[in-house]
Every structure is written in structure tokens, then in C-alpha cells.
N, C-alpha and C positions, 0 to 999 in steps of 0.2 A: 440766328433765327430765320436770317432771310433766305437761307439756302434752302429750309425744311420748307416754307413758304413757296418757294419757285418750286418743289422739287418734282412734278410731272412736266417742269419745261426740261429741269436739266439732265432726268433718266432718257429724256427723246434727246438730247445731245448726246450722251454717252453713248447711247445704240448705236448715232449716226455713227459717233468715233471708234466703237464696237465692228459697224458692218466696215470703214476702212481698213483697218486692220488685217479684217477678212479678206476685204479686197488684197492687199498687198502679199498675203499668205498664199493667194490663189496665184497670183500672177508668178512667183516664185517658184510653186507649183508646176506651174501649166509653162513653165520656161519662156515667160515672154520675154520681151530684147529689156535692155537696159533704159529705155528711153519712157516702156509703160511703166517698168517696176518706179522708176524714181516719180513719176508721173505719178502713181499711185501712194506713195510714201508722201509725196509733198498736199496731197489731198489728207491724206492722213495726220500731219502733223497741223493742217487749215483746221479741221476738226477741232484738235485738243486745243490748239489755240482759241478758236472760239469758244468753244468749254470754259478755256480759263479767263478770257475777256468778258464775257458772261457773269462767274461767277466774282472777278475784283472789279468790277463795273458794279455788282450790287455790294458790294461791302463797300467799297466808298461811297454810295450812295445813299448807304442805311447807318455806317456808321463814322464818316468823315462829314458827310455835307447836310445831316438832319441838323436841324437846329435844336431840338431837344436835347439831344448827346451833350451833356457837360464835357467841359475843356477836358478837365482829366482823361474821361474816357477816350473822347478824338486822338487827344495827343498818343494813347496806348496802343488805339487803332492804327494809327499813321505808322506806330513805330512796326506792327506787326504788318502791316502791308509792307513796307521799306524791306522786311527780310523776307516774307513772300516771291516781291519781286527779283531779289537778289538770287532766290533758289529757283524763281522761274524760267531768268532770264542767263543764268551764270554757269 
């Protein structure tokens, strides 16, 4: 729910990580050296990293750390962040 909640924060992250993309397309394009394109690709991948810091920065925050959330629930949230992570970061 919290993502439908955020979600004019995170369609303006998407674009940002949308116009990188672009950027790094152009630059390929336009034959710049090796030194822009990677420049541009590591901007790009700042991007989706924020994106994704963003969006498990609010699910732990809505659904690990609220005190309302019964045990059970957290404990199912934690297990689904743990393989999140793993396909995030793997």
C-alpha cells in the first residue's frame, strides 16, 4: 500500500532513471569516449539504486518497524525483504 501512497514520488524517480537511460543511449549514439559512457551508466545505475533504496526503505518502514503489524506479519515481511535483497543485490 505504501508504494500506491508514495506513488507521484516514485513515477518522478522512474523518469529521473528513464531520462539516464536516455542519457547513456545518447552518448553511445553520439560516440563519446569511454570515460562519458561509463560516467553515464554509473549515473544510471545511482538512479535505480535510489529507486530501490526508496521503495525497501518504505517497506521496512510500513511493514517491519510499525508497531501495529502483528509478529506474524513482520516475521513474513522480513522473510520477503531477505529474498528481495538477495535478487537485488545477487
Amino acid at each position: 500500500m505504501h508504494v500506491v501512497r508514495n506513488k507521484k514520488k516514485l513515477i518522478a524517480r522512474v523518469r529521473r532513471v528513464r531520462g539516464q537511460v536516455e542519457a547513456v543511449e545518447r552518448a553511445l549514439l553520439e560516440d563519446e569516449g569511454c570515460e562519458a559512457v561509463v560516467r553515464t551508466i554509473v549515473a544510471a545505475r545511482g538512479a535505480i539504486s535510489a529507486l530501490a533504496a526508496e521503495v525497501l526503505c518504505e517497506h521496512i518502514e510500513e511493514h517491519l518497524g510499525a508497531r501495529r503489524v502483528p509478529a506474524d506479519e513482520r516475521a513474513a515481511a522480513a522473510t520477503e525483504l531477505a529474498q528481495i535483497l538477495r535478487r537485488f543485490l545477487g
